[in-house]
C-alpha positions as CSV (number, residue, x, y, z in Angstrom):
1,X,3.2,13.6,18.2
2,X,2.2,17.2,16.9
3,X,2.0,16.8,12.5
4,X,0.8,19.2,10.4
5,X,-0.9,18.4,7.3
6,X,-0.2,20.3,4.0
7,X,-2.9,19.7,1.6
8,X,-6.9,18.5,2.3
9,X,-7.8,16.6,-0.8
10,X,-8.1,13.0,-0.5
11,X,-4.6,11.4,0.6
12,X,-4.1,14.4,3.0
13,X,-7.9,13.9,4.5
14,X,-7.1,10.5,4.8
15,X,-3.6,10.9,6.2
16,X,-5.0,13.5,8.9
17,X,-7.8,11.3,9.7
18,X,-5.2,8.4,10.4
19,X,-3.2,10.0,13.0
20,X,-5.8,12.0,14.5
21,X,-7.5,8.7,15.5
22,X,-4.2,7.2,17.1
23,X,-4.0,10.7,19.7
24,X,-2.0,12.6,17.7
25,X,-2.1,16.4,18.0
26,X,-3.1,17.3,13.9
27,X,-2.9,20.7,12.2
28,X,-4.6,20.7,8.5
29,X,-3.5,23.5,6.2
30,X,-5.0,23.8,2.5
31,X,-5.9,27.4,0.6
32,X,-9.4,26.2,0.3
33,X,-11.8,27.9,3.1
34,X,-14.7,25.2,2.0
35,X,-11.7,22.3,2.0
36,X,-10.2,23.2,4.9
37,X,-14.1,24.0,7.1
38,X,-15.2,20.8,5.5
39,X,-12.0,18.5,7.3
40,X,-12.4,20.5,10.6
41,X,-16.3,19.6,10.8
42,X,-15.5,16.0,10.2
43,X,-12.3,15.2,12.2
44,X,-10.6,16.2,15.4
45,X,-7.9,18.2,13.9
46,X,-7.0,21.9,13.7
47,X,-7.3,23.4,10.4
48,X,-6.0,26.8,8.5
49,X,-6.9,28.0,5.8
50,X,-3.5,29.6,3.3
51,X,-0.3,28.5,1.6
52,X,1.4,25.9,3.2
53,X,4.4,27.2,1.5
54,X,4.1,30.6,3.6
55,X,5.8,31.0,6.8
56,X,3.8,33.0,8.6
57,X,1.0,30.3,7.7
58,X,3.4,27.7,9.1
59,X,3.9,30.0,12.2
60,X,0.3,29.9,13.1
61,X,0.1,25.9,12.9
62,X,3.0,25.6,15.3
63,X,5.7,24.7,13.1
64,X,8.3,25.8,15.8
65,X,6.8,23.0,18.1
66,X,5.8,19.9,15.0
67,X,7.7,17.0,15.2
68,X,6.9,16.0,11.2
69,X,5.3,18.1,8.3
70,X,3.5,16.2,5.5
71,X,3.1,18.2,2.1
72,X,0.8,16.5,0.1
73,X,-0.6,19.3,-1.7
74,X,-1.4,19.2,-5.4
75,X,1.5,21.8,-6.3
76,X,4.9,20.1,-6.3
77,X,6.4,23.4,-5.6
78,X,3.9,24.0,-2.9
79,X,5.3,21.1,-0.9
80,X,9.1,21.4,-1.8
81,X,8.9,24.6,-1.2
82,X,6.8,23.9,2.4
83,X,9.6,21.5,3.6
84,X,12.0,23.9,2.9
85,X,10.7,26.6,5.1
86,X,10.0,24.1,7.6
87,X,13.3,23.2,8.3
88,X,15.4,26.2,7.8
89,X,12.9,28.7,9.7
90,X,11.4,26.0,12.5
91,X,13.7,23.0,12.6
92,X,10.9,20.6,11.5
93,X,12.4,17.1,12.4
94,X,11.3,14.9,9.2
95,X,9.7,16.0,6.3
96,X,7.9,14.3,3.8
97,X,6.9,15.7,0.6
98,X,4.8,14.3,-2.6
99,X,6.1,14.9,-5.7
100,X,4.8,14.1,-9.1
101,X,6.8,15.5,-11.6
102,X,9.5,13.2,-12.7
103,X,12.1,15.8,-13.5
104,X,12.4,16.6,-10.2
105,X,13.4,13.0,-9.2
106,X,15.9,12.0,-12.2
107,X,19.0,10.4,-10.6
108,X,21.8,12.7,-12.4
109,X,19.5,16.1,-9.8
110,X,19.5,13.5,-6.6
111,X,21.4,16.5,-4.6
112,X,18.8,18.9,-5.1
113,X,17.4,16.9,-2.0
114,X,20.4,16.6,0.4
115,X,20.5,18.1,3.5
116,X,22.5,21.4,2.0
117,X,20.0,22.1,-0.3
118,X,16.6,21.6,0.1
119,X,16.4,18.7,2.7
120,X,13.3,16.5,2.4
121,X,13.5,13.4,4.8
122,X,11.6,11.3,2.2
123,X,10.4,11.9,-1.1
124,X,6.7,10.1,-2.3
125,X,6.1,9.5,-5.9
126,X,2.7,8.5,-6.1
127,X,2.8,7.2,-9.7
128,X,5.7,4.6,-9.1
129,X,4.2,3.5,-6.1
130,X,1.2,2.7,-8.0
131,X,3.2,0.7,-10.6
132,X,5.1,-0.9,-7.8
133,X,1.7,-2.0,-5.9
134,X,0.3,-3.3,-9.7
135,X,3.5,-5.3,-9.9
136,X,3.5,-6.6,-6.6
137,X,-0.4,-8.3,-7.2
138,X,0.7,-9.3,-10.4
139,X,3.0,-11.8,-9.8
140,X,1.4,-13.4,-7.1
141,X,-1.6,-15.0,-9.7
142,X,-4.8,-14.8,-7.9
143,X,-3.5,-12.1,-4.8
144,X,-5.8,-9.1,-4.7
145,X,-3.1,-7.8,-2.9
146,X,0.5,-9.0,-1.9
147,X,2.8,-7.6,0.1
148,X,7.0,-8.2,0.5
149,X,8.2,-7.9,4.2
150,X,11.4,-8.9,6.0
151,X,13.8,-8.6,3.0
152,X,12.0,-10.9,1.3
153,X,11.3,-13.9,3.3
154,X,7.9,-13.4,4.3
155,X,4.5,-12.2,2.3
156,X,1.6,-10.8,3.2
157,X,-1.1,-11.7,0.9
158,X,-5.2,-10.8,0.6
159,X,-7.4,-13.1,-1.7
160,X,-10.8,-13.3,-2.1
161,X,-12.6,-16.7,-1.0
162,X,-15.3,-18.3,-3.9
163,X,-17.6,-20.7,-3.5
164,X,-15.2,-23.6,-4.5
165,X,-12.6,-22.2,-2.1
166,X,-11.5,-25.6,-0.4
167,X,-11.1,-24.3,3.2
168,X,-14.3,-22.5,3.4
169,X,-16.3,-23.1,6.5
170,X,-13.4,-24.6,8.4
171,X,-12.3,-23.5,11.8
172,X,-8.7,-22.2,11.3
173,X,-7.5,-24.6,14.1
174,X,-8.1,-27.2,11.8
175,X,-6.1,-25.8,9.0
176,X,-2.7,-26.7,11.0
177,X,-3.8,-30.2,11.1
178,X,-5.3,-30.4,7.4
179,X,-1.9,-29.0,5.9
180,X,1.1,-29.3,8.8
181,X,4.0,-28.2,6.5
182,X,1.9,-25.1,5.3
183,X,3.9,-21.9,7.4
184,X,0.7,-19.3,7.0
185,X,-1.4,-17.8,9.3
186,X,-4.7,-16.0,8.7
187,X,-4.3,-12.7,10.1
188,X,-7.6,-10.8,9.1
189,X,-10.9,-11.5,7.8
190,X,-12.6,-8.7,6.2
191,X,-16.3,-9.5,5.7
192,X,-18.6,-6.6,4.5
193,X,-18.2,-3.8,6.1
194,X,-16.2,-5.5,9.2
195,X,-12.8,-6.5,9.4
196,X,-12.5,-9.8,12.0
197,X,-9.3,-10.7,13.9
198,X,-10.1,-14.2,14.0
199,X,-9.6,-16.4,16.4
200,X,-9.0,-20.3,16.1
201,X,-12.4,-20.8,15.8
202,X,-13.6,-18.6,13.2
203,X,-14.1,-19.7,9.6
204,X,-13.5,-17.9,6.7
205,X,-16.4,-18.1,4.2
206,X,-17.3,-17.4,0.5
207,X,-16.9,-13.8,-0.6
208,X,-14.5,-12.9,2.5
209,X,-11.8,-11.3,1.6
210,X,-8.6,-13.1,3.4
211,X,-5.7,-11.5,4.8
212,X,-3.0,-14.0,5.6
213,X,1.4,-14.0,6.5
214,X,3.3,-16.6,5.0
215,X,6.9,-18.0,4.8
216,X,7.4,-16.6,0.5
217,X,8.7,-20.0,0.0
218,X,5.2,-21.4,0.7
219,X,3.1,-18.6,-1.2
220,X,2.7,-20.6,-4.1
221,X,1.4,-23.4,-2.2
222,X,-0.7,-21.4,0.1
223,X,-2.7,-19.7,-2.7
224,X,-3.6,-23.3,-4.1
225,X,-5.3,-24.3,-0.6
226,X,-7.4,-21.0,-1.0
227,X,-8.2,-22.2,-4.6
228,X,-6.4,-19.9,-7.0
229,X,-4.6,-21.7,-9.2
230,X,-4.0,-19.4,-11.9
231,X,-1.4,-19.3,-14.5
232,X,1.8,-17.1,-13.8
233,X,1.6,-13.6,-16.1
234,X,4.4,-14.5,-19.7
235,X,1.2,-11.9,-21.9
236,X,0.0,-9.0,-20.6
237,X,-1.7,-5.6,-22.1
238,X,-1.6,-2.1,-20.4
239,X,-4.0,0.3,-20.8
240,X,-2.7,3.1,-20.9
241,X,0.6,5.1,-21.4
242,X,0.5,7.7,-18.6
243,X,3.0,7.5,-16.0
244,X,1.9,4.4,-14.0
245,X,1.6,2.8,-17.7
246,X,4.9,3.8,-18.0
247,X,6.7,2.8,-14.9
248,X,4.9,-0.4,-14.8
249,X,6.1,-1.4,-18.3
250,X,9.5,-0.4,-17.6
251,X,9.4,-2.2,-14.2
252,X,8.5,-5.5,-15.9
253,X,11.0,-4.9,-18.8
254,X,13.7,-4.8,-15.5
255,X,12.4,-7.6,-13.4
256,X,10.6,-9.5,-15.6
257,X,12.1,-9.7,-19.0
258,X,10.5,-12.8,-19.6
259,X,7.1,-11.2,-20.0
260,X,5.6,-9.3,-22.9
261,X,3.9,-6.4,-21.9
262,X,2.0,-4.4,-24.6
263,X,0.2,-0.9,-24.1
264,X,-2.6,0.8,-25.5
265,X,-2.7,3.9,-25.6
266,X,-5.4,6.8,-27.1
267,X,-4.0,10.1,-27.4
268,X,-1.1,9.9,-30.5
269,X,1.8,12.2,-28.7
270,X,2.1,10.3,-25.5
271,X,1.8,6.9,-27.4
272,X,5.0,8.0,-29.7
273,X,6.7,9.0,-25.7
274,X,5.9,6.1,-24.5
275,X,7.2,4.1,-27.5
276,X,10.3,6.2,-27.4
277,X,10.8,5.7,-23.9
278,X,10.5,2.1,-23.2
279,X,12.5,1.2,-26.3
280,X,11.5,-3.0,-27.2
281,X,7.6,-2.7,-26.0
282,X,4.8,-2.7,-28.1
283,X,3.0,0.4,-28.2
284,X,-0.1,0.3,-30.0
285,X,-2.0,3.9,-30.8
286,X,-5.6,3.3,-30.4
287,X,-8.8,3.0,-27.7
288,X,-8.7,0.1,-25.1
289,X,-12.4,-0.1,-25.8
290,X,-12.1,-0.7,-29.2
291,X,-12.1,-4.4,-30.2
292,X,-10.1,-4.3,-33.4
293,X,-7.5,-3.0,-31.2
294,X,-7.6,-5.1,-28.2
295,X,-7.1,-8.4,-31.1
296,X,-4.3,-6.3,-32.2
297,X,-2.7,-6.6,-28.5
298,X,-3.5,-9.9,-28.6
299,X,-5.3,-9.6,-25.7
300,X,-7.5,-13.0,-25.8
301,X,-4.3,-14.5,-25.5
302,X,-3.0,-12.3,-22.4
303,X,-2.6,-13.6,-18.9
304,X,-3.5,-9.9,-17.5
305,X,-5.3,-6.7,-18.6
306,X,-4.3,-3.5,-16.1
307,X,-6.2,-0.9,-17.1
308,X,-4.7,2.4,-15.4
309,X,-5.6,5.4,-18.0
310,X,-6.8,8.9,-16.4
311,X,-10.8,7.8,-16.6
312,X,-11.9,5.1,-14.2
313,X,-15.1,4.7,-16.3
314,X,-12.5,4.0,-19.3
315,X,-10.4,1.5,-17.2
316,X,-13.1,-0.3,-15.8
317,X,-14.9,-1.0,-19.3
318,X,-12.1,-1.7,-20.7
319,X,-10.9,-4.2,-17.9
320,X,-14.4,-5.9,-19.0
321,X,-14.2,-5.8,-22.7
322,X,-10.7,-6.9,-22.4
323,X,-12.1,-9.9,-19.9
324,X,-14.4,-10.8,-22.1
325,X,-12.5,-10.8,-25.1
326,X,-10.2,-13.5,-23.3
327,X,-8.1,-11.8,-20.8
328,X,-7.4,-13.4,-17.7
329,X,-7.1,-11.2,-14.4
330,X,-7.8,-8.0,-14.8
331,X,-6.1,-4.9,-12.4
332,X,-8.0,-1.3,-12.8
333,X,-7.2,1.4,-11.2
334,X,-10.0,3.4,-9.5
335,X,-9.7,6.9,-7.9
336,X,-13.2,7.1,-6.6
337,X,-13.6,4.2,-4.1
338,X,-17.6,4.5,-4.1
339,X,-16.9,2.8,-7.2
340,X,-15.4,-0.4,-5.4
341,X,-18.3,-2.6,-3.9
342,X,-19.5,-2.6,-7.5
343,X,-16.7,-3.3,-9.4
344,X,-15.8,-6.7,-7.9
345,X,-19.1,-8.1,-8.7
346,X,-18.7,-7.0,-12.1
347,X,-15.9,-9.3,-12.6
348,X,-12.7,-6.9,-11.8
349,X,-10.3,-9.4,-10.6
350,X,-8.1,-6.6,-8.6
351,X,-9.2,-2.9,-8.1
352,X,-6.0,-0.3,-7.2
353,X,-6.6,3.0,-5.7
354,X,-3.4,5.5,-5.7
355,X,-4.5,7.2,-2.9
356,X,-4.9,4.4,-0.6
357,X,-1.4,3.3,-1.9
358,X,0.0,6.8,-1.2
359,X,-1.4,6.9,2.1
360,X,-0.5,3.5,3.3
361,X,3.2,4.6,2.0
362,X,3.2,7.5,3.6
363,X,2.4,6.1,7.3
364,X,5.3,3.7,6.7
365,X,7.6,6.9,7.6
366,X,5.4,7.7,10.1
367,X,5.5,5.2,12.5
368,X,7.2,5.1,15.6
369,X,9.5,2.5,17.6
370,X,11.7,-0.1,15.6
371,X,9.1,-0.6,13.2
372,X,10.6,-1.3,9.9
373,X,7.6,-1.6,7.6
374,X,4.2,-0.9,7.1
375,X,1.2,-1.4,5.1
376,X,-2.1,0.0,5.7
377,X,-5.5,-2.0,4.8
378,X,-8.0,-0.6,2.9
379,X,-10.5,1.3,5.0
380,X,-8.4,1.9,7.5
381,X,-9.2,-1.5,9.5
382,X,-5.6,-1.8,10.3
383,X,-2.1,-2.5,9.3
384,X,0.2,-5.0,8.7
385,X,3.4,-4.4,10.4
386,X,7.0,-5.5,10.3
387,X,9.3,-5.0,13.8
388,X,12.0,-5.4,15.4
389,X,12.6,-6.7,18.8
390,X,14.3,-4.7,21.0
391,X,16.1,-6.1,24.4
392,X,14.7,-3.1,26.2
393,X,11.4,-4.4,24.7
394,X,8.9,-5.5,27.5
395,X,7.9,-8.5,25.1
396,X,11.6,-9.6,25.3
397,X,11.8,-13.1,26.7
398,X,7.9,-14.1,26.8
399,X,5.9,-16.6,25.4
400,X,3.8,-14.9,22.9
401,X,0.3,-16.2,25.0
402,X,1.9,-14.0,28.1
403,X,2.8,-11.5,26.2
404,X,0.2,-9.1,27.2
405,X,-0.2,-8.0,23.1
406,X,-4.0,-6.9,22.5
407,X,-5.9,-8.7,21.0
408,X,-6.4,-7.0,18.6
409,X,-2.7,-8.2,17.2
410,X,-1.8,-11.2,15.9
411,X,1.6,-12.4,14.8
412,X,1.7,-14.0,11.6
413,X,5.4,-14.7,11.2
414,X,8.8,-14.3,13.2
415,X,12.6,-14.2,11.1
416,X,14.7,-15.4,13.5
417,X,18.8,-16.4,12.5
418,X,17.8,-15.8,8.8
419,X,14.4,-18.3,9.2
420,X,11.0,-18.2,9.2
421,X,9.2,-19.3,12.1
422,X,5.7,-19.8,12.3
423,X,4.2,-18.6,15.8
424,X,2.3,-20.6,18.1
425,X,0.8,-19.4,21.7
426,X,3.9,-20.7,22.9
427,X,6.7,-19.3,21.0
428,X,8.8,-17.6,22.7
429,X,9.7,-13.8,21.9
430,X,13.6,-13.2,21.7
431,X,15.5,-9.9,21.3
432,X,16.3,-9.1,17.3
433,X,13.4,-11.1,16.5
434,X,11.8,-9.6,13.4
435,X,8.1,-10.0,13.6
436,X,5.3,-9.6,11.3
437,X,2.1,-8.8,12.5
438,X,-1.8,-7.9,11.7
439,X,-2.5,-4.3,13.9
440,X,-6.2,-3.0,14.1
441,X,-6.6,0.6,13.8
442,X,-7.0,1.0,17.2
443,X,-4.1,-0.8,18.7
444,X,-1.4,0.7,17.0
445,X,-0.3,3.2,19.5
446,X,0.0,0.3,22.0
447,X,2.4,-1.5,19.5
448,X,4.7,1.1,18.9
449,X,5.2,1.8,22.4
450,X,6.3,-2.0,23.0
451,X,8.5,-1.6,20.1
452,X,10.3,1.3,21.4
453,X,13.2,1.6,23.5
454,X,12.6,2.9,26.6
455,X,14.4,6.3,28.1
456,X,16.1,4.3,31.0
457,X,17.6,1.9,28.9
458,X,20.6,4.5,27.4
């Protein structure tokens, strides 16, 4: 697949590097010289330096020939304006385009984007994906991550193990027999710097971080075997009344009336906005690291702390002021990563970096096959995927032990006739089979080629 890459800061980088390790024929455009020398020296792309936005800069990286453009510049414009000129001057196939200002994506201009006017295949807002990731680890008390698949029916969740984790040092063979009724498998262990597909005879051990599939209806259940047994979110203080402060507070206001979600936020203006906007919530004017302010918020008595203002420094000090002043779980958003191993010895319950999130939501679009989800693992070790069996599909028909799958794949869960099915060696794939899966980095080729449908088959 040729893709050209507008934009070399961080999610583009990231994005290029992604798809240049699976084959993929990768053009990198940004206006930077130093940007643009700097991501040719350390991947195996092509790289120009000019406005993505400018045709004849689009004619040098092959546009005529790309089968997907990816604007992820800083300039809004810039990438509108770069999927526009990809499709009406070289008949791009699908474009995708990050856009941040909000304006742009109010419902009453939704056919600014249609096809007969300036047609953008799919649209990213990195903000509200942020708020929708926060949301996601919120509710799932004691997830570091948690992720919805297959309409609903099945979750992919990460936790960390502690010391009084109750299945620590136990081969996972044994956890079928422990707990028969539990519908989970363990799907990826990521220890260190290494991220282990495990087998049935690994063990998962303190300070592991624990990726495993589950049937939603046993999450709950699942999460108390792994030892988190925290309390579900009704108090909660966000710091912070930018736009993931925003969206997040008017995401629970929607699907979570029940909770009381207060913000903090310093600068006066955006605090009167915010207060404005999300008519019934608390805004408080004032700093998240002062503590008159955070008894003001009542934030000994708050389930949650998410700390997501413009200053990692600020949100992570003020996730641990906010901790210590009572708090429960605290979520902090962090843009520079080298911050991370740190953080979570520090006592930062969750950490949340936007441009992993926009990355990982931007590969969803990307993949190939009948693959119907994605989510991509931090440091890209892999993703978890979500397809759909095909009956031109090679796997059609097999038990999943014959399959031929690599190992570096393992199924977690199957929806089959609107039910979860927990896989054993000897389940047997069938055609419309939706299956959930854990897919190291380099494996993922592999998979969407037995997920798609073959030429001979029309």
């Amino acid at each position: 697949m040729k893709v050209i890459v507008c934009g070399a800061g961080q999610v583009g980088y990231h994005i290029a590097r992604q798809l240049a390790s699976e084959g993929n024929d990768v053009t990198v455009i940004d206006q930077s010289e130093d940007l643009s020398r700097q991501v040719g020296n350390a991947l195996d792309v092509r790289t120009l330096a000019g406005f993505a936005s400018h045709p004849d800069v689009l004619e040098r990286a092959a546009a005529g020939d790309s089968d997907m453009i990816i604007a992820v510049t800083q300039a809004d414009e810039v990438n509108m304006v770069a999927c526009q000129v990809a499709h009406s001057l070289f008949d791009v196939p699908t474009k995708i385009a990050r856009i941040r200002a909000q304006s742009y994506l109010h419902q009453i201009w939704a056919d600014l984007f249609s096809r007969d006017h300036m047609p953008i295949d799919v649209i990213i807002s990195p903000e509200l994906e942020v708020a929708r990731a926060i949301l996601r680890r919120l509710f799932v008390p004691g997830a570091i991550d948690s992720i919805s698949l297959a309409d609903g029916m099945v979750r992919a969740i990460a936790v960390r193990c502690g010391e009084d984790c109750p299945v620590i040092n136990t081969p996972l063979r044994q956890l079928t027999g422990i707990f028969p009724d539990l519908n989970i498998v363990v799907v990826g262990i990521n220890r260190g710097d290494a991220t282990l597909v495990p087998t049935a005879d690994d063990q998962m051990l303190a300070g592991d971080e624990v990726y495993f599939i589950a049937d939603n209806d046993h999450v709950g259940r699942a999460m108390t075997v792994f030892g988190h047994e925290e309390p579900e979110i009704r108090r909660m203080v966000i710091a912070g009344a930018g736009h993931v402060g925003r969206f997040l507070a008017g995401l629970i206001r929607e699907e979570h009336p029940s909770v009381r979600a207060k913000i903090i936020e310093a600068n006066r203006v955006r605090a009167e906005h915010a207060a404005v906007e999300l008519g019934g919530v608390t805004v408080l004017n004032g700093d998240a690291l002062d503590p008159e302010i955070l008894n003001e918020a009542n934030v000994p008595t708050a389930e949650a702390i998410v700390a997501v203002t413009n200053d990692d420094e600020t949100n992570v000090l003020a996730s641990l002021l906010a901790k210590r002043h009572g708090a429960g779980r605290a979520v902090t958003l962090i843009n520079n990563m080298n911050y991370a191993p740190l953080i979570s010895t520090l006592g930062v319950d969750v950490v949340v970096n936007p441009h992993a999130i926009t990355v990982s939501t931007v590969l969803q679009h990307v993949r190939r096959g009948r693959i119907r989800a994605v989510h991509a693992l931090p440091q890209g070790i892999g993703e978890i995927m979500e397809a759909e069996l095909h009956e031109s599909s090679d796997l059609a028909g097999h038990a999943i032990r014959d399959a031929g799958l690599p190992s570096d794949v393992l199924i977690g869960a199957i929806v089959r006739d609107g039910k979860v099915v927990i896989p054993r060696a000897s389940t047997v794939l069938r055609i419309q089979d939706r299956i959930v899966m854990f897919v190291a980095r380099n494996a993922i080729k592999h998979v969407e080629r037995l997920f798609s449908v073959r030429p001979d088959y029309f």
